[in-house]
BALOBA-1460 file (C-alpha; in Angstrom, 3 decimals):
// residues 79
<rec num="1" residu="x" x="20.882" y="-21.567" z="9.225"/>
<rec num="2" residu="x" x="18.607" y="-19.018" z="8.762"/>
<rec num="3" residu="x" x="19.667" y="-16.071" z="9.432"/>
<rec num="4" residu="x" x="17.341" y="-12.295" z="10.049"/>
<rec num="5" residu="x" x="18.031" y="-9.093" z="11.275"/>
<rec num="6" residu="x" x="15.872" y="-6.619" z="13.247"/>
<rec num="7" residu="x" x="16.833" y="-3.162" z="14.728"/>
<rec num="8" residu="x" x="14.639" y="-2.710" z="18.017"/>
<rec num="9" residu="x" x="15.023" y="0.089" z="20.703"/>
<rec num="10" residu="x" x="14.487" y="-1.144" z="24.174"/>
<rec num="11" residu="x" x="11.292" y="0.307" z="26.552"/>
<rec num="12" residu="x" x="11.599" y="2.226" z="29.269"/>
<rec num="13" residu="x" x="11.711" y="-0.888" z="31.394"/>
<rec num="14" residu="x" x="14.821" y="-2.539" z="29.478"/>
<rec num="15" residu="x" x="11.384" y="-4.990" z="27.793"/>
<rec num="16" residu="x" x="12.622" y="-5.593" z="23.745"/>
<rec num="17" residu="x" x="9.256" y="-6.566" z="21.617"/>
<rec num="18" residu="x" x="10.224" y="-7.886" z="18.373"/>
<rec num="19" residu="x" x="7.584" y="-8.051" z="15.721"/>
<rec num="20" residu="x" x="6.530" y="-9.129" z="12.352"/>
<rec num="21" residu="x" x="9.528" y="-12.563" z="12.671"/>
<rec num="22" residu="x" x="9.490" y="-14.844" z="9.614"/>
<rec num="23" residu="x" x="9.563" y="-17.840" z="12.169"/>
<rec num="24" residu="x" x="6.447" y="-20.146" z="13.543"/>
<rec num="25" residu="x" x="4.820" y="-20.663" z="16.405"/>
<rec num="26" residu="x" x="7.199" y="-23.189" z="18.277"/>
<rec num="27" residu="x" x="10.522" y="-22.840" z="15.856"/>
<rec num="28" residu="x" x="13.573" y="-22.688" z="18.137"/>
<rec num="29" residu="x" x="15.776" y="-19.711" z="17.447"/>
<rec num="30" residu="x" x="18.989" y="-18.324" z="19.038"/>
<rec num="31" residu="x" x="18.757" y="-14.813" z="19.834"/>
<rec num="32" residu="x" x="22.231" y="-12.499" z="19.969"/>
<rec num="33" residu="x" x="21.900" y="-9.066" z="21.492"/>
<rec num="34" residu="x" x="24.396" y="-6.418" z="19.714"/>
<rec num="35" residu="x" x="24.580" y="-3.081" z="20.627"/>
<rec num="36" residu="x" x="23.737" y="-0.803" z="17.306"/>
<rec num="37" residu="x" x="27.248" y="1.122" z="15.905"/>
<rec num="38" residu="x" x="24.974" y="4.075" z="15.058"/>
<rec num="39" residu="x" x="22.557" y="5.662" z="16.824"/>
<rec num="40" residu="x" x="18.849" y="5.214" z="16.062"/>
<rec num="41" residu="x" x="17.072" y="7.369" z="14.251"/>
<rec num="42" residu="x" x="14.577" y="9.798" z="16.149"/>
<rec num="43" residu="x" x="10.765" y="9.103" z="15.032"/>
<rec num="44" residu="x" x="10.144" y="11.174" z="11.460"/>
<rec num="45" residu="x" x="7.577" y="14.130" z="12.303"/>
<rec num="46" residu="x" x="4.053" y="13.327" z="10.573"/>
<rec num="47" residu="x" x="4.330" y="16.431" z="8.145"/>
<rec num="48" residu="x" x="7.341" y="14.587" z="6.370"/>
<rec num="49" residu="x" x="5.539" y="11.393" z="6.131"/>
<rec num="50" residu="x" x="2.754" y="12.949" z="4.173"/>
<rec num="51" residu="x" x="5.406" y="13.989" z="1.603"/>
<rec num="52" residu="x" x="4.880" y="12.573" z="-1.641"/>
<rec num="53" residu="x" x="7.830" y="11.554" z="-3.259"/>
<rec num="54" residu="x" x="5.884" y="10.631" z="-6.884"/>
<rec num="55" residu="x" x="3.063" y="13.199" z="-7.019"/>
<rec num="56" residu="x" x="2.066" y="12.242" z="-10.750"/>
<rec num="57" residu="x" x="1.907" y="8.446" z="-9.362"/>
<rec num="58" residu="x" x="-1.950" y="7.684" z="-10.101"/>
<rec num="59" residu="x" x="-2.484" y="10.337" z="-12.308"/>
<rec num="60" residu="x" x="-4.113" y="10.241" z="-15.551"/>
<rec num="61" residu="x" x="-1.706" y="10.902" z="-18.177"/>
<rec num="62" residu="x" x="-2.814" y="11.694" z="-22.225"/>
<rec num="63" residu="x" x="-0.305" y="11.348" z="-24.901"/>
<rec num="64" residu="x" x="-1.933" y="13.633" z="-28.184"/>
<rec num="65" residu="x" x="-0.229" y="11.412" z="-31.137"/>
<rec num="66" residu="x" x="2.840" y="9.354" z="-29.338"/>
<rec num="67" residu="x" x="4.352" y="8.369" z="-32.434"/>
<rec num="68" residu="x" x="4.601" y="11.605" z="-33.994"/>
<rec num="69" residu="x" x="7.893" y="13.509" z="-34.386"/>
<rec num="70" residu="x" x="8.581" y="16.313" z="-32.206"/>
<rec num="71" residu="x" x="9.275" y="19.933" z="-33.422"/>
<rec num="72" residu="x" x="10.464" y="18.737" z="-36.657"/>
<rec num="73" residu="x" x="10.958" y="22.506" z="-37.108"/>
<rec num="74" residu="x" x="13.956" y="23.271" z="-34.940"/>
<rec num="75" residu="x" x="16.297" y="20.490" z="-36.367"/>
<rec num="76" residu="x" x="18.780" y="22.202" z="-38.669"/>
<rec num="77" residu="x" x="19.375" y="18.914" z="-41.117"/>
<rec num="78" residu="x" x="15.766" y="19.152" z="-42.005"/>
<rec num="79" residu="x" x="15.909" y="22.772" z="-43.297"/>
């Protein structure tokens, strides 16, 4: 059995649309209607959408000597 879950909210009308199904055209299925413990979550505004979580994410980065030890100076031992 194949098993795949979707959370939907029902129209207006009581209508449930569920997209985007990894089934094909003409597979049976067996649909079970559950009641969600939790409510749904309310639509997130636009402004938090454009959010970026990883603003460095496509951003060119330059490493001056990446090898080299770092502030060699400030370790104790080495004095």
């Amino acid at each position: 059995m194949n098993a795949h879950k979707v959370e939907a909210v029902l129209t207006e009308d009581g209508t449930l649309i569920l997209r985007g199904l990894p089934f094909h055209a003409g597979d049976a299925v067996e649909v079970i209607i559950l009641e969600a413990k939790t409510p749904q979550p309310q639509e997130v505004p636009p402004s938090q959408l454009e959010t970026n979580l990883y603003p460095m994410r496509g951003k060119l980065l330059r490493y001056d000597d990446p090898t080299e030890p770092v502030a060699l100076s400030d370790w104790e031992v080495l004095q």
